[in-house]
Steps between C-alpha positions, in 0.01 A plus 500: 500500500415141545118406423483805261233463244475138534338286246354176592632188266132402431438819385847534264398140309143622478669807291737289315147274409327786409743578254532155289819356648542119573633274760497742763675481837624708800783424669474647862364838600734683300331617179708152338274387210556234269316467154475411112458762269504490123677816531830571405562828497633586838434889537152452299421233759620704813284815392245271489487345821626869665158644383277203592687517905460869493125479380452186746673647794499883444891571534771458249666158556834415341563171281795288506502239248663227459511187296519151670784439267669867673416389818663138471807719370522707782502217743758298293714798511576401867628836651480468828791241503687646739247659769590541842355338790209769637412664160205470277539449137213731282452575140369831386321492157542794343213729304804552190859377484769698650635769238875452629729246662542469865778464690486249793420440751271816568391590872185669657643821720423272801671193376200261527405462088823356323424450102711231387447452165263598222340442167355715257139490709585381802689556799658289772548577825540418875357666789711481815454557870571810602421602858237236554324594117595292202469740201257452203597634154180619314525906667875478441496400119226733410641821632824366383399401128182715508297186377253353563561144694318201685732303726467124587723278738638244328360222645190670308675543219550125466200380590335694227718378222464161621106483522350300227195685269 
C-alpha cells in the first residue's frame, strides 16, 4: 500500500549523519540517498546502515547499494532502446544477483510488467497499459525471484547517476 511506513527525507539524511557518512543527499521522496563512505565492503556496509534504519525507524528496511560508477553503468547500458510509445521504462535493483539465466522477455500474468533485459543485480523492465493501469514491476519480481527489490523509473535512474557529489 502506498504511504506505508513512510520515512521523511530529513529524517533518512539525519540517520545517514548520525552514522559518519559524507556528502549526503536525497534525491526525491523515495528513500534515494547519495553519500561517501570509506567503506568498501558492500554487505558489511549494508548491515550497517539496515540496523541504524531499523533502530531509527523501528521496522526492517531493505538496502540497495550501488556505486556511482554501477549506476553510470546501468544507464550506459541503454536498454530501453526500443520502448514502445505508452510504456514506462523501470529498473529493479535487486537484494542478490539472480542464481540462473532468464529467458526473455518475461511477462506479469496480466501483461502489464515486461522484463527486458537483465544483469547480475538488476532488472529491466516496462510497465504497460493494461485496461487503463500501466503495470509497475517491484510486486512482480519479488514473488517471481523471491528477492528482495526497490524499483525506480528510469528517468530516476538517470538522474541519480548523473548528479554530481
Amino acid at each position: 500500500m502506498a504511504g506505508h511506513k513512510v520515512i521523511k527525507m530529513e529524517s533518512l539524511r539525519e540517520c545517514f549523519d548520525s552514522m559518519r557518512f559524507e556528502n549526503i543527499r536525497t534525491y526525491i521522496q523515495s528513500g534515494n540517498v547519495l553519500f561517501e563512505s570509506s567503506e568498501s565492503d558492500e554487505p558489511k556496509l549494508c548491515g550497517r546502515i539496515n540496523k541504524a534504519l531499523e533502530k531509527q525507524f523501528g521496522h526492517d528496511i531493505a538496502v540497495m547499494l550501488r556505486t556511482k560508477e554501477e549506476m553510470e553503468k546501468i544507464v550506459d547500458s541503454g536498454p530501453f532502446a526500443k520502448l514502445k510509445k505508452n510504456s514506462m521504462p523501470y529498473v529493479t535493483f535487486l537484494s542478490n544477483s539472480l542464481k540462473a539465466s532468464l529467458k526473455l522477455p518475461i511477462y506479469s500474468p496480466k501483461k502489464d510488467i515486461e522484463i527486458v533485459s537483465y544483469t547480475g543485480r538488476e532488472l529491466f523492465s516496462v510497465g504497460h497499459l493494461v485496461n487503463g493501469r500501466r503495470g509497475f514491476p517491484n510486486s512482480f519480481i519479488e514473488k517471481q525471484f523471491e528477492l528482495l527489490a526497490t524499483t525506480r523509473n528510469w528517468n530516476t535512474v538517470t538522474k541519480l547517476a548523473n548528479l554530481k557529489s
